[in-house]
PARODO-367867 format. One line per field, with one value per residue (C-alpha): residue number from 0; x, y, z; residue in one letter. Coordinates in steps of 0.2 Angstrom, whole numbers, plus 5000, padded with zeros to 4 digits. Each point is the difference from the previous one (the first is absolute). Layout:
BEGIN
k	c(NUM, ...)
u	c(X, ...)
v	c(Y, ...)
w	c(Z, ...)
r	c(A, ...)
END
This chain:
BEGIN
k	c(0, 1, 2, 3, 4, 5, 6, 7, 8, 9, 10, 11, 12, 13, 14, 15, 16, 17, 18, 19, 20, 21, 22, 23, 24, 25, 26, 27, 28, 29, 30, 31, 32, 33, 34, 35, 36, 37, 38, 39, 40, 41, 42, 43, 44, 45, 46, 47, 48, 49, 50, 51, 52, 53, 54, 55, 56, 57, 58, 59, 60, 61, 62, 63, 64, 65, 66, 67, 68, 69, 70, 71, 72, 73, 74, 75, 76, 77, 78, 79, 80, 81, 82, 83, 84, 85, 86, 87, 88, 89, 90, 91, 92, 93, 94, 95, 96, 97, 98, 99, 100, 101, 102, 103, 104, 105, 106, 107, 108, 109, 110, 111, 112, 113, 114, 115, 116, 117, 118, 119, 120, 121, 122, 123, 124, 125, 126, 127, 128, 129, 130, 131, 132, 133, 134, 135, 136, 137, 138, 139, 140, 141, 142, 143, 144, 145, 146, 147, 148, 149, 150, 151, 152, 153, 154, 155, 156, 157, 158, 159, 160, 161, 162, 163, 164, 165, 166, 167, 168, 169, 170, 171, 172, 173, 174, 175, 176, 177, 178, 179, 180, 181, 182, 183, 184, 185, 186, 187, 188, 189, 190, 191, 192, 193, 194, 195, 196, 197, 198, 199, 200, 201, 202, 203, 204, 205, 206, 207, 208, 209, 210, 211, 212, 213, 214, 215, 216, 217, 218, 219, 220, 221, 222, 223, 224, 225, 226, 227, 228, 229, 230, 231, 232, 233, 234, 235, 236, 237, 238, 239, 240, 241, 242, 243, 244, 245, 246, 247, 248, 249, 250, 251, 252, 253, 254, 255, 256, 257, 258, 259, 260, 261, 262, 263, 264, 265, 266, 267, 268, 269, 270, 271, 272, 273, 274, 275, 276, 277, 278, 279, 280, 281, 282, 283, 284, 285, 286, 287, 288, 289, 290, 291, 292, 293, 294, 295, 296, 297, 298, 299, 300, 301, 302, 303, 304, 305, 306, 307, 308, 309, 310, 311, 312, 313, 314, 315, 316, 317, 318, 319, 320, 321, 322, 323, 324, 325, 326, 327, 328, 329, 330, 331, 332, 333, 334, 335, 336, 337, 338, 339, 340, 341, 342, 343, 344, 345, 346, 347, 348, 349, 350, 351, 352, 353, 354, 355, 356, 357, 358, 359, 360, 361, 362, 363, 364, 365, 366, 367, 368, 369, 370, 371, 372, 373, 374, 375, 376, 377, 378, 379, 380, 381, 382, 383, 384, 385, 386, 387, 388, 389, 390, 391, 392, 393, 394, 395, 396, 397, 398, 399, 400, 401, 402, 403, 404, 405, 406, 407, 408, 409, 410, 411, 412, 413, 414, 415, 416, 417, 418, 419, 420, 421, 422, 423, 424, 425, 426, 427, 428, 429, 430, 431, 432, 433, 434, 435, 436, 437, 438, 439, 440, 441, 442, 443, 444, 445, 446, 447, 448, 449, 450, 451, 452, 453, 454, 455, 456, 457, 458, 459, 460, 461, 462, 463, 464, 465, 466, 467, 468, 469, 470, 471, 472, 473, 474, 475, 476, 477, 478, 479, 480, 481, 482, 483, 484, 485, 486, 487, 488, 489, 490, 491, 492, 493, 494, 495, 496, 497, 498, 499, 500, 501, 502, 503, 504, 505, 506, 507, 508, 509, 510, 511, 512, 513, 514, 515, 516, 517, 518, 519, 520, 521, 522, 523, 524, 525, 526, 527, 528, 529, 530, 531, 532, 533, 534, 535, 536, 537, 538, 539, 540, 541, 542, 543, 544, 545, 546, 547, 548, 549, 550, 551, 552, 553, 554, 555, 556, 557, 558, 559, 560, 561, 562, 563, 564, 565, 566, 567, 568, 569, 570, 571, 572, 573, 574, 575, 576, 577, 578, 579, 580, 581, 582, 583, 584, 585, 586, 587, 588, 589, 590, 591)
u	c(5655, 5000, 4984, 4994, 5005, 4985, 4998, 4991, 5015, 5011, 4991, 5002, 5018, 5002, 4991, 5014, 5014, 4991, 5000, 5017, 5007, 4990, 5005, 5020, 4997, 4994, 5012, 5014, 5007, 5003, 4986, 4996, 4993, 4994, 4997, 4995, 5006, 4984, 5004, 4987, 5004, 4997, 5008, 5004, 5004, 4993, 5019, 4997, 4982, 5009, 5014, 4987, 4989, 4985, 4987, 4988, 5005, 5012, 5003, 4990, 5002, 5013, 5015, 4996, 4984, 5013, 5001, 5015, 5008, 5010, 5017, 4994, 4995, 5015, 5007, 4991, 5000, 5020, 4999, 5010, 5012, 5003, 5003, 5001, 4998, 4994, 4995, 4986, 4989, 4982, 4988, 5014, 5009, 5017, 4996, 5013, 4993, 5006, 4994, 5000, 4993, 4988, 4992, 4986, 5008, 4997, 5009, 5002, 5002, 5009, 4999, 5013, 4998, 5015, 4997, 5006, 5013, 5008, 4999, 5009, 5012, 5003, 5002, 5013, 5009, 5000, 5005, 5014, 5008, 4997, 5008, 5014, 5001, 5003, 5013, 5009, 4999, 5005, 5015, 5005, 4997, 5018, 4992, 5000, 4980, 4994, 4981, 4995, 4985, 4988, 5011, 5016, 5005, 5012, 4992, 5009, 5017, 5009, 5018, 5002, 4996, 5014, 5012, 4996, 5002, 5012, 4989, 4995, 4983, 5001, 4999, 4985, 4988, 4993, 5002, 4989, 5007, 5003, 5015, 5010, 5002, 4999, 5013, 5014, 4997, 4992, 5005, 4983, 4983, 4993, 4993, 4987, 4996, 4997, 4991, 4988, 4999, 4997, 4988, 5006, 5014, 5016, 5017, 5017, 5020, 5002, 5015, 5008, 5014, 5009, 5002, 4988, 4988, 4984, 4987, 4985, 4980, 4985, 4983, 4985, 4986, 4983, 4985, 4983, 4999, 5015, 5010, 5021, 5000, 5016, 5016, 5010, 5015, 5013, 5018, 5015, 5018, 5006, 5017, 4994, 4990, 5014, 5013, 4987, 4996, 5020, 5002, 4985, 5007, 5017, 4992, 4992, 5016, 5010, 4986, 4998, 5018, 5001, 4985, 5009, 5016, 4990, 4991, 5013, 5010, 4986, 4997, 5021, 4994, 4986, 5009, 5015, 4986, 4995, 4989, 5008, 4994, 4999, 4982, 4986, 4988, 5008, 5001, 4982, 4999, 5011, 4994, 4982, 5009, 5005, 4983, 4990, 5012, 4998, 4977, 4996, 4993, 5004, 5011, 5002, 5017, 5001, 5012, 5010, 5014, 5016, 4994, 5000, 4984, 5007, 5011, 4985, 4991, 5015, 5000, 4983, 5002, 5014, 4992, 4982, 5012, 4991, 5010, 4996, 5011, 5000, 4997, 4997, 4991, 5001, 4984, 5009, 5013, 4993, 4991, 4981, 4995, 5010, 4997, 4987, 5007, 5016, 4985, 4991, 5009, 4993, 4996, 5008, 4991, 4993, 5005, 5010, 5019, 4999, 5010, 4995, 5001, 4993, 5004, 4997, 4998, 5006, 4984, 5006, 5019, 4996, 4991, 5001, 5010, 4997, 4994, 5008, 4992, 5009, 4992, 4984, 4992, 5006, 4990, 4988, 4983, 4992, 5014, 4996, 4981, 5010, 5012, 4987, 4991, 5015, 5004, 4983, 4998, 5017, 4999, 5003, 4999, 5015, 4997, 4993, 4995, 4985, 5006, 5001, 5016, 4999, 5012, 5011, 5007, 5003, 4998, 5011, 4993, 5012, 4996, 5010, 4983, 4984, 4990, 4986, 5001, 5000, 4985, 4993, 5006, 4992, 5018, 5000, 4986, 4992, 4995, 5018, 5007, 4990, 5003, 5021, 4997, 4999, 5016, 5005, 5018, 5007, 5019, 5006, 5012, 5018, 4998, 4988, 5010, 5018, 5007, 5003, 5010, 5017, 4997, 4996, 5016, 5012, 4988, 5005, 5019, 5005, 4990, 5010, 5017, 5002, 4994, 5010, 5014, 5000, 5001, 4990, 4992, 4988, 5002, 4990, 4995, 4992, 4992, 4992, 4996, 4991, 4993, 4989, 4998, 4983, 5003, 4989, 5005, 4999, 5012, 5003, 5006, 5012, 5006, 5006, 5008, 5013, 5002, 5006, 5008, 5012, 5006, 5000, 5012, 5018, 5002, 4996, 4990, 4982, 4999, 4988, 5013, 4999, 4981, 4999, 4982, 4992, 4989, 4995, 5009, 5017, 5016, 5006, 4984, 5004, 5019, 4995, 4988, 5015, 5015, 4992, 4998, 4986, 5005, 5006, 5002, 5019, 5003, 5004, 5011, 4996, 4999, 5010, 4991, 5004, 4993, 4985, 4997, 5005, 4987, 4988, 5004, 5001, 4982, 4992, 5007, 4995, 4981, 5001, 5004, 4985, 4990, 5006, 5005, 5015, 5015, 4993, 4985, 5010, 5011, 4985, 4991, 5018, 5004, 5018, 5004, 4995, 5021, 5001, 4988, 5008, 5017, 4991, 4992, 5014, 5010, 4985, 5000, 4981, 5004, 4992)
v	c(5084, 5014, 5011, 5009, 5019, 5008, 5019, 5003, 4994, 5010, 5016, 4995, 5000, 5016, 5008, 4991, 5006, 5020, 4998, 4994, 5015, 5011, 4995, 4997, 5021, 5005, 4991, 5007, 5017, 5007, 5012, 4992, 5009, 4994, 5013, 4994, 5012, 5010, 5005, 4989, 4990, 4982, 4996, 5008, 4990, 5008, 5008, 5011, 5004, 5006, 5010, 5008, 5005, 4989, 4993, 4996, 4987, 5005, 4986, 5007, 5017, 5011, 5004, 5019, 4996, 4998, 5017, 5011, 4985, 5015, 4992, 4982, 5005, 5009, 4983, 4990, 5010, 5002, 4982, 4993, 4986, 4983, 5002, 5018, 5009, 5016, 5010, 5008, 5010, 4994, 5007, 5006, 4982, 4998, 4983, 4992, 4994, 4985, 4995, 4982, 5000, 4987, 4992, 5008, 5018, 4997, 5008, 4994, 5013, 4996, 5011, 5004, 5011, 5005, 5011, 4985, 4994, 5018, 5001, 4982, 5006, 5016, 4991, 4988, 5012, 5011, 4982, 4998, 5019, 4994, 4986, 5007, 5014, 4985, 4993, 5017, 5003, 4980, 5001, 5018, 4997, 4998, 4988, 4984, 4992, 4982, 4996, 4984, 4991, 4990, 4986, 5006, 4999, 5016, 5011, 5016, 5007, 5017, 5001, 5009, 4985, 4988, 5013, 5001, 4981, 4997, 4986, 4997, 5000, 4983, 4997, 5009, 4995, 4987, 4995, 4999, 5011, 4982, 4996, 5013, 4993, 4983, 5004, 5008, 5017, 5006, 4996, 4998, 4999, 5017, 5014, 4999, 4981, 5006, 5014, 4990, 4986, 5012, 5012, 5016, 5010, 4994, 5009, 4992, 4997, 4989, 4993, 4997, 4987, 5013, 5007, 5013, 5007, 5006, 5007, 4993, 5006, 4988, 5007, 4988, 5006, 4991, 4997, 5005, 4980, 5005, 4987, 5007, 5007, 5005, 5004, 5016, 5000, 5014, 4996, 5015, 4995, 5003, 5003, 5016, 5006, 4994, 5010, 5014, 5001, 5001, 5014, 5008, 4997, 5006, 5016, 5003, 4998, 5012, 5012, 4999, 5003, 5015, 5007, 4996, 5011, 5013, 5002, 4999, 5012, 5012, 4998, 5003, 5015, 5007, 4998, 5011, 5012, 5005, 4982, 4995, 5000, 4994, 5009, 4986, 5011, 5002, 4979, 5000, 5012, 4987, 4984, 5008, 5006, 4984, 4991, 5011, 5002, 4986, 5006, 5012, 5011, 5019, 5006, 5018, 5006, 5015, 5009, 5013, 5005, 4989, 4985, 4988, 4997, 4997, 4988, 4990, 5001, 4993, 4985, 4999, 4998, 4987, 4989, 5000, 4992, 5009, 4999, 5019, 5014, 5011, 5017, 5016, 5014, 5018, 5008, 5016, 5000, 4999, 5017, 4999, 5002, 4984, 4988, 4994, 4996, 4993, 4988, 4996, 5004, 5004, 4995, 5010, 5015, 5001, 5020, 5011, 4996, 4983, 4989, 4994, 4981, 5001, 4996, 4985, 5008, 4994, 4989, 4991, 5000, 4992, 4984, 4985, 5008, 5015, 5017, 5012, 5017, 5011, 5014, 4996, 5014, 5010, 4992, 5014, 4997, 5002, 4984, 4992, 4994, 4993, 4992, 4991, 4992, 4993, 4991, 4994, 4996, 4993, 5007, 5016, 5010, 5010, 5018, 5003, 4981, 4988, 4983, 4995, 4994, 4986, 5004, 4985, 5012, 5000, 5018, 5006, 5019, 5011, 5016, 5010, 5007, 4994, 4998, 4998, 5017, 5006, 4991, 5010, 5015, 4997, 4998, 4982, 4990, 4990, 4983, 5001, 4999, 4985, 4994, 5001, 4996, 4981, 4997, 5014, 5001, 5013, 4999, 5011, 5012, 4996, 5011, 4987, 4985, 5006, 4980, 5005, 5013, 4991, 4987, 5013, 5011, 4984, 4995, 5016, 5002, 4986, 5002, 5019, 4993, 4988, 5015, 5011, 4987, 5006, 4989, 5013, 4997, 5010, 5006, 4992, 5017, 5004, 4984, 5006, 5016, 4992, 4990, 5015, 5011, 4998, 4996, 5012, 4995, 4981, 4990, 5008, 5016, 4986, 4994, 5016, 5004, 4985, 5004, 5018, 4996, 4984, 5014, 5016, 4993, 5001, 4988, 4981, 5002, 5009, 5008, 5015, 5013, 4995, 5000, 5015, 5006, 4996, 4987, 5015, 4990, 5011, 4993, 5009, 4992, 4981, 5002, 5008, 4985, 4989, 5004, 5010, 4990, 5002, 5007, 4987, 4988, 4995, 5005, 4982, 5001, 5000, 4985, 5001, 5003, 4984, 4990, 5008, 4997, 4982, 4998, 5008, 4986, 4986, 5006, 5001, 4983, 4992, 5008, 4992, 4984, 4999, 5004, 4994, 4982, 5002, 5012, 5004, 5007, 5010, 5006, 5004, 5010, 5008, 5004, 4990, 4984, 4982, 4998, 5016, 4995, 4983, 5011, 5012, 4986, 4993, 5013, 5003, 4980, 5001, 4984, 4988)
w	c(5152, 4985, 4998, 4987, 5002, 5010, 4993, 5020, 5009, 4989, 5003, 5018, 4998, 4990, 5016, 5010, 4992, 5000, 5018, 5002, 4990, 5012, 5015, 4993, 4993, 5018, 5010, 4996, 5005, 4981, 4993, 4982, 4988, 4982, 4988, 4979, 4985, 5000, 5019, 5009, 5016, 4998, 5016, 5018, 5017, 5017, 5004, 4985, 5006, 5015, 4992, 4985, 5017, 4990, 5007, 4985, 4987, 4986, 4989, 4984, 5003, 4992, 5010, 4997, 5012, 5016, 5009, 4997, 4991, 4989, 5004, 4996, 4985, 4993, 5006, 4988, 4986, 5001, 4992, 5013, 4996, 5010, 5017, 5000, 5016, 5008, 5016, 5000, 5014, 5000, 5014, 5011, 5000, 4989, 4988, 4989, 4986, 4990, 4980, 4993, 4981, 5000, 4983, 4990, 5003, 5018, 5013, 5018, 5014, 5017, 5011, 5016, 5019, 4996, 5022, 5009, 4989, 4999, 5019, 5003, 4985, 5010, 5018, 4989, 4994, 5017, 5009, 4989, 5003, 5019, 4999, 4989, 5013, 5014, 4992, 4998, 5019, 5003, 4990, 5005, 5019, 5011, 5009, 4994, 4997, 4997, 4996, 5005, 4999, 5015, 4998, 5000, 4982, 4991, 4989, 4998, 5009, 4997, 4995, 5016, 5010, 4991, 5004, 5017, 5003, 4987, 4992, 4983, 4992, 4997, 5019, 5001, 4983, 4997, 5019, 5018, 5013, 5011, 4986, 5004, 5020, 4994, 4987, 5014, 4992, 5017, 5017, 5006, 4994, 4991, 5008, 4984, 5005, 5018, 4995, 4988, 5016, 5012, 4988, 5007, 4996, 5004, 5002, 5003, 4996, 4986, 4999, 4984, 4994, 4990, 5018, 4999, 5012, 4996, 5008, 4994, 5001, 4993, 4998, 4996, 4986, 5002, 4992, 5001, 5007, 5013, 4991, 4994, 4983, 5000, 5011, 5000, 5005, 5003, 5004, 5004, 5002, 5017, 4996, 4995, 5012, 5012, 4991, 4999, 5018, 5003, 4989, 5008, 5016, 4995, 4991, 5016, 5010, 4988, 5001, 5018, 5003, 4990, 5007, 5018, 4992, 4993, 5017, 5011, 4988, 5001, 5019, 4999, 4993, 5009, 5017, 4991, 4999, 5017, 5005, 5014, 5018, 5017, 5003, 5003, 4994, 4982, 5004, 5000, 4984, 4990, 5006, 4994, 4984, 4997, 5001, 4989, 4987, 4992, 4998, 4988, 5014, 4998, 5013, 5006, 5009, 5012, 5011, 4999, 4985, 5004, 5009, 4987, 4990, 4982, 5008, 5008, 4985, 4989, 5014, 4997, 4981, 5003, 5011, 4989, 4986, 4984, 4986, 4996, 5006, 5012, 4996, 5009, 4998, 5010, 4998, 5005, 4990, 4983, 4993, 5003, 4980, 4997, 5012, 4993, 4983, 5010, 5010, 4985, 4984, 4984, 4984, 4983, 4996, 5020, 5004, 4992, 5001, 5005, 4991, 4985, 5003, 5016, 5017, 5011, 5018, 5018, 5001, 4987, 5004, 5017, 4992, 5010, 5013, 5016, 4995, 5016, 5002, 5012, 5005, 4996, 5006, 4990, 4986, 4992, 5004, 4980, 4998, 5017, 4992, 4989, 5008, 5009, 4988, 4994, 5019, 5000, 4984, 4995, 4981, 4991, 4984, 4994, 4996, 4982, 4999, 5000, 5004, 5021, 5005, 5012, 5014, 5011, 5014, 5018, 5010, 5013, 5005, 5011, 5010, 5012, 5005, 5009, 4986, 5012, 5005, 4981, 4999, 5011, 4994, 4982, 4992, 4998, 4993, 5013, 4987, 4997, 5017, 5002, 4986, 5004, 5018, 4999, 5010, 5009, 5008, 5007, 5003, 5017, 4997, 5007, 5017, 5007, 4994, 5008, 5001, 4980, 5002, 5003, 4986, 4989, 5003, 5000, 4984, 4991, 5007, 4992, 4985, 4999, 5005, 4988, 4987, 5003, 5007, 5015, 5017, 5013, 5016, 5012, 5018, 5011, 5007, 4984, 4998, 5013, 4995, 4986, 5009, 5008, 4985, 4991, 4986, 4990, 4981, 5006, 4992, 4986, 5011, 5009, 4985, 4994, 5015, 5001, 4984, 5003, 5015, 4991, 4987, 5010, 5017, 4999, 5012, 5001, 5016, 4997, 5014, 5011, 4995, 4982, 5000, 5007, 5006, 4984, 5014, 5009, 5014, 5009, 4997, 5016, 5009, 4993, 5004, 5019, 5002, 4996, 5009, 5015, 5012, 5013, 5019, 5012, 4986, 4997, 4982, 4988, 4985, 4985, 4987, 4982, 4988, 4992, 5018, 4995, 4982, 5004, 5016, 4988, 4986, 5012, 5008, 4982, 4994, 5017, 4997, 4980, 5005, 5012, 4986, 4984, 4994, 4993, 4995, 4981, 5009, 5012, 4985, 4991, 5015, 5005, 4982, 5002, 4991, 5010, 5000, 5008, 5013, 5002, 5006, 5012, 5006, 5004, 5006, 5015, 5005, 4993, 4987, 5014)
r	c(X, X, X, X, X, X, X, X, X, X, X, X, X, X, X, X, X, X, X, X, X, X, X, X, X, X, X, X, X, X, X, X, X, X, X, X, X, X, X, X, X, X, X, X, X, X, X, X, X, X, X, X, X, X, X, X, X, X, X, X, X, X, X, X, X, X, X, X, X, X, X, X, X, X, X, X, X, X, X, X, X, X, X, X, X, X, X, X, X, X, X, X, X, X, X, X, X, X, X, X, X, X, X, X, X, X, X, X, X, X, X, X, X, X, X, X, X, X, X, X, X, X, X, X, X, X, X, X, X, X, X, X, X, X, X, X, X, X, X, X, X, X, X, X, X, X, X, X, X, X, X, X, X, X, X, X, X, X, X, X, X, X, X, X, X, X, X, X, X, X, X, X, X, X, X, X, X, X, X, X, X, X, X, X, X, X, X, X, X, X, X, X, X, X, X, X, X, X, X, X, X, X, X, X, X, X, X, X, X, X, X, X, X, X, X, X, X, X, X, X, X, X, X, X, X, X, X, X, X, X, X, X, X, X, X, X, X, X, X, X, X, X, X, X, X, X, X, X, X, X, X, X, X, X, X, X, X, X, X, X, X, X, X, X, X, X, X, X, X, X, X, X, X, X, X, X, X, X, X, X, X, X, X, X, X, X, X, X, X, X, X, X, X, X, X, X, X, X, X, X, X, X, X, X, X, X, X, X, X, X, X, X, X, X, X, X, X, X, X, X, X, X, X, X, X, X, X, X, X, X, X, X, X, X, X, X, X, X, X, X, X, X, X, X, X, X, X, X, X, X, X, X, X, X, X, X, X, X, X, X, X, X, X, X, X, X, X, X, X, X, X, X, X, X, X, X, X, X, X, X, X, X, X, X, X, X, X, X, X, X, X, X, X, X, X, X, X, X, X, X, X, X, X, X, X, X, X, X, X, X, X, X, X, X, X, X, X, X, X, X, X, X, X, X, X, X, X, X, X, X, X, X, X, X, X, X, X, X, X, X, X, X, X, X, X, X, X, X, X, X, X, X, X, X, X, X, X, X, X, X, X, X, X, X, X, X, X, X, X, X, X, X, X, X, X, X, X, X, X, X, X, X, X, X, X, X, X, X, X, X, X, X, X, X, X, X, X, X, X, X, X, X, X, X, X, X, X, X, X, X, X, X, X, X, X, X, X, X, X, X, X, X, X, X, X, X, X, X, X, X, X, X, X, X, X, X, X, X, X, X, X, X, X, X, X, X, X, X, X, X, X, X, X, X, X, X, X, X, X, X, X, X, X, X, X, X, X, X, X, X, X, X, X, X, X, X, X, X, X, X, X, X, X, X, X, X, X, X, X, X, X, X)
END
């Protein structure tokens, strides 16, 4: 059925169709803004209530009524043109503003929070370096990567990772981790599908067709759910690390060996200069020696002049195994107003005549190695302040400079005096001598250790023979007439005298006449006391001299053997070749 048109129910519907506009103009998140040509609002939505800060009604006013609505104004009144766009800042809040023309000279005003959108655009554009910055480290890594997701499937490798296995990418995209077991590309099932089982980390051998093996870790990523996200995993050739291992190993071997050489070339050395013995007391000094070299603790060395304490300090230094040098220092030796530009050098300009670039001093000089100070005590006490701040606090400054010097030194003090008594004198400082006294040794001098006294002169006859190419031997009667001197110079004083004794006799014998009484021992005594014989003893004849000299050898090498491993080590303690010993050994029936 038609009916006639019914002007109520139209009203009715024109009320409808108000309301539907309304609620369509609030629901939606744009502020909407209608503005006539005389610059009255005919129409406004609650969002641009909200972003205006208006809370009374506005259709019918003037747009100039809106509080500090300057911006919005200039907007409108700049005649802008279809779907023209601008920002504005309105009540602290950044709007983008939108125009639409609209008929009868009416414009339609949308506007924009332009705060959230610029915040997603920023965190957009701040994921996107991120990510571009992941990629980077992905592709650039040496290890190869694969990303999986929970299930298994491919979704990014490195180029690393094809090299290491030797696959392409076409095994890998587009593919579940299963395939490439399924497919014979692995041997066994993946450490990234065990990994994923298991949800735990995961490492393992993968084994690959190409023949390669690779060592292979998988790391599970979760959810907030606990459920996979993703799987990293990481893969390194061990090929690689095999042959990087063996090099190591070799590099080690190599090293150690040349450190074996260098060592035993030194000891060579040292035992050429006067460390030799047969004294258990000096035993126990080096067997201590040895065990604190390789600390850092300070040692200080005393005894009297001659008996060898730069030549424990250098076995010191060789068995600690810095790489530094060794490098003495006589405190006595250097003039008072220097040493402590020679300790510390100086920067240019420091004190008048220094030189003009500078001077790196003994501090420096004796980085990473042993810093010996020989006579220590004769270290000025202005300088010995000092010195002790430098000990304790490993660091220095150069003279005329500002900048501290970090200092990687081992100390080795020396003193033929008791520094205790000096401290007690007030000629050494006290925090010093502490401060030094960490390790204190103190070597014996050679009239308490007699048993050295024959190695040492067979040491330095052959030494001076084969120097001056001579073949000379000693009397046993002055052996033992050296046996009983004391020995007040020590070695050194020993030393000497072969020397002189090797180039001043005539003969090849070295005998109690050629000596004469430099011992303070009587030749006339020591011949009475050998071929007098006592009363009511029958008088025995005398041996050659060459049945001496060979009981005397044959006694020697019967004692070495009973003490050393082999012939090397008998040549090296006797200071004769190991063929040599071999022949001598020989010659007595001492072979075995």
């Amino acid at each position: 059925m038609i009916y006639p048109p019914d002007s109520s129910r139209g009203s009715d519907r024109t009320l409808k169709s108000e309301e539907i506009a309304d609620l369509v103009l609030n629901s939606i998140n744009y502020g909407i803004l209608a503005v006539d040509r005389k610059g009255m609002i005919s129409a406004c939505n609650a969002v641009a209530r909200k972003f205006l800060d208006i809370d009374g009604q506005l259709i019918g006013n003037p747009v100039a009524s809106v509080p500090q609505a300057s911006e919005l104004l200039d907007f409108i009144h700049s005649n802008p043109q279809h779907h023209h766009e601008r920002r504005i800042t309105f009540q602290g809040r950044t709007l983008c503003v939108h125009s639409i023309s609209g008929s009868d000279d009416e414009t339609v005003i949308l506007l924009r929070d332009a705060t959230v959108s610029d915040k997603i655009r920023a965190e957009l554009k701040s994921c996107k370096k991120l990510n571009k910055e992941l990629e980077g480290i992905i592709a650039s890594s040496h290890d190869g990567i694969l990303i999986t997701d929970g299930e298994g499937n491919v979704l990014k490798i490195n180029d690393a990772l094809l090299r290491i296995t030797e696959l392409t990418r076409e095994h890998f995209l587009g593919h579940k981790m299963e395939s490439l077991h399924e497919n014979g590309h692995f041997h066994a099932e993946s450490i990234e599908s065990r990994a994923r089982k298991e949800q735990k980390t995961v490492t393992g051998i993968q084994k690959i067709r190409t023949g390669k093996e690779v060592m292979v870790t998988s790391t599970p990523m979760f959810d907030d759910q606990g459920n996979i996200l993703r799987m990293v995993t990481n893969a390194r050739d061990m090929s690689e690390i095999i042959n990087l291992q063996e090099q190591l190993a070799q590099s080690r071997e190599v090293s150690s060996r040349l450190q074996t050489e260098f060592n035993r070339m030194l000891e060579d050395d040292l035992r050429a200069n006067e460390m030799i013995t047969e004294s258990p007391t000096m035993y126990r000094i080096i067997e201590m020696s040895r065990r604190i070299a390789g600390s850092e603790v300070t040692v200080l060395i005393q005894g009297e002049s001659g008996v060898g304490k730069e030549v424990l300090a250098k076995l010191i230094h060789v068995w600690s195994k810095r790489r530094g040098a060794f490098i003495k220092v006589n405190c006595g030796a250097i003039p008072q107003h220097l040493l402590e530009s020679e300790l510390f050098g100086y920067n240019r300009g420091a004190f008048t005549g220094a030189n003009r670039e500078g001077k790196p001093g003994i501090f420096e000089l004796a980085a990473e190695g042993t810093l010996f100070l020989d006579e220590i005590e004769d270290l000025p006490l202005d300088l010995q302040v000092k010195f002790l701040q430098v000990v304790q606090d490993r660091a220095f400054i150069r003279l005329g400079g500002t900048r501290v010097i970090k200092l990687d030194v081992r100390f080795i003090a020396a003193s033929n005096r008791e520094l205790n008594k000096l401290v007690a004198e007030r000629k050494f400082r006290e925090d010093l001598f502490y401060r030094l006294n960490v390790v204190p040794i103190t070597i014996p001098p050679l009239r308490q250790r007699k048993e050295d006294v024959p190695l040492l002169v067979n040491h330095f006859l052959n030494r001076y023979n084969a120097k001056y190419g001579v073949e000379k031997t000693m009397a046993p009667a002055l052996l033992s007439n050296f046996m009983n001197y004391p020995w007040p110079g020590n070695i050194r004083e020993l030393k000497n005298m072969i020397e002189r004794l090797v180039i001043t006799c005539s003969g090849n014998i070295i005998d109690v006449e050629a000596m004469g009484t430099k011992l303070n021992i009587s030749s006339r005594n020591l011949t009475d006391q050998t071929v007098a014989p006592e009363a009511g003893h029958k008088e025995e004849p005398l041996s050659t001299l060459k049945e001496v000299v060979e009981e005397a050898e044959k006694n020697i090498l019967s004692g070495a053997l009973k003490k050393y491993r082999n012939s090397r080590q008998i040549g090296r303690v006797l200071g004769i070749s190991h063929t040599a010993v071999l022949k001598k050994l020989k010659k007595y029936h001492l072979a075995g």
